[in-house]
N, C-alpha and C positions, 0 to 999 in steps of 0.2 A: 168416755163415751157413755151416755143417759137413753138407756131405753124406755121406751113408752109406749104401754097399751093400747089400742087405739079405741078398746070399750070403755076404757077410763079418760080418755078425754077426746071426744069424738068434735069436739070445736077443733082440734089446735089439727087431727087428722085433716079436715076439709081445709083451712086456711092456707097451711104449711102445703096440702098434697096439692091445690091445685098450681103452689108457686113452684113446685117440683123441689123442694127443702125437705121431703121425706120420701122415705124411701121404705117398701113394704114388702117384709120379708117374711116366708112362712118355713116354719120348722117345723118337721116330723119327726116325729120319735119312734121306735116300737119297745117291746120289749119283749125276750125273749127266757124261756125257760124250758127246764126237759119236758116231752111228753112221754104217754106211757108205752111208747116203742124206743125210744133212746137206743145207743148201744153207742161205744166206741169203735166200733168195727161194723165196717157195710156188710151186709148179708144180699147175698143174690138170692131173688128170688126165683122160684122154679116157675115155668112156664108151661114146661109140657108134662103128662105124667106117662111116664113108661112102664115098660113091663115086669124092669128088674128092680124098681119100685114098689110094684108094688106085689110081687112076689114078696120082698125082702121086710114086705110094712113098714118102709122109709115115710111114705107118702103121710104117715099122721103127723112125724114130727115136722116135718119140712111146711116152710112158707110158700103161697102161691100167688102172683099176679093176676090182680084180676083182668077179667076181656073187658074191650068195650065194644059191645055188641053194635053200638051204634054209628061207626066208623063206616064209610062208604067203601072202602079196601082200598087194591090197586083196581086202577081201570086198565080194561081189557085191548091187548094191542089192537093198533086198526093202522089202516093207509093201502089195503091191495082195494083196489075195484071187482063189484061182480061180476061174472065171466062175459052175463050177455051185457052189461055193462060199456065192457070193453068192444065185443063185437058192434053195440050199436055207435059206438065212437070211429069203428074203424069205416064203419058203412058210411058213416057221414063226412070224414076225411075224405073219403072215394069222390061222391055228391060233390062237394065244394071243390075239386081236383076238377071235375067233368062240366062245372058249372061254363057257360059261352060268355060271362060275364067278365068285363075288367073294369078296375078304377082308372077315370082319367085322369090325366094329369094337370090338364089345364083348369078341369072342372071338377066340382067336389062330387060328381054325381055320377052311376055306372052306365055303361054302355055297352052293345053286345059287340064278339068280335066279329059275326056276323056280316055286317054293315062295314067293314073297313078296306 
């Protein structure tokens, strides 16, 4: 198998690509080496500072997580309704209960019971 550049030969790319005779492939690479926190072993970092901390002057040598201040949190439970809320739903449950109104059947349109 012959591989070919296709900034080295940008004729044979256009001719060959558009009979579909090549085929374009991209390779990534990285490379990887230590930085200057390295360690073979994970180290947990501390989160909160305590009191037996820092009585004891732990807290110099220990590592700390930073915050990010800029996180929206958890959001705050919801789903009860306001109380008058609720009272104006019940009043109006009532209303539509009392209403002299019905849908007809034959017709798309209401009619009082009134009249029947």
């Amino acid at each position: 198998m012959h591989t070919l550049i296709a900034s080295e030969c940008p004729r044979i790319d256009i001719n060959y690509g558009k009979r579909k005779l090549l085929q374009e492939i991209t390779i990534k690479s990285f490379v990887l080496c230590k930085g200057p926190e390295y360690a073979q072993t994970l180290t947990k970092l501390e989160t909160d500072l305590t009191i037996n901390m820092m009585a004891n002057a732990l807290w110099k040598d220990l590592k700390f997580k930073a915050y990010n201040l800029n996180t929206l949190g958890a959001p705050p439970s919801s789903g009860h309704l306001h109380p008058l809320l609720k009272v104006r739903s019940e009043f109006r449950q009532i209303f539509l209960e009392m209403r002299p109104y019905v849908k007809n059947k034959e017709n798309s349109f209401t009619t009082s019971k009134y009249f029947e």
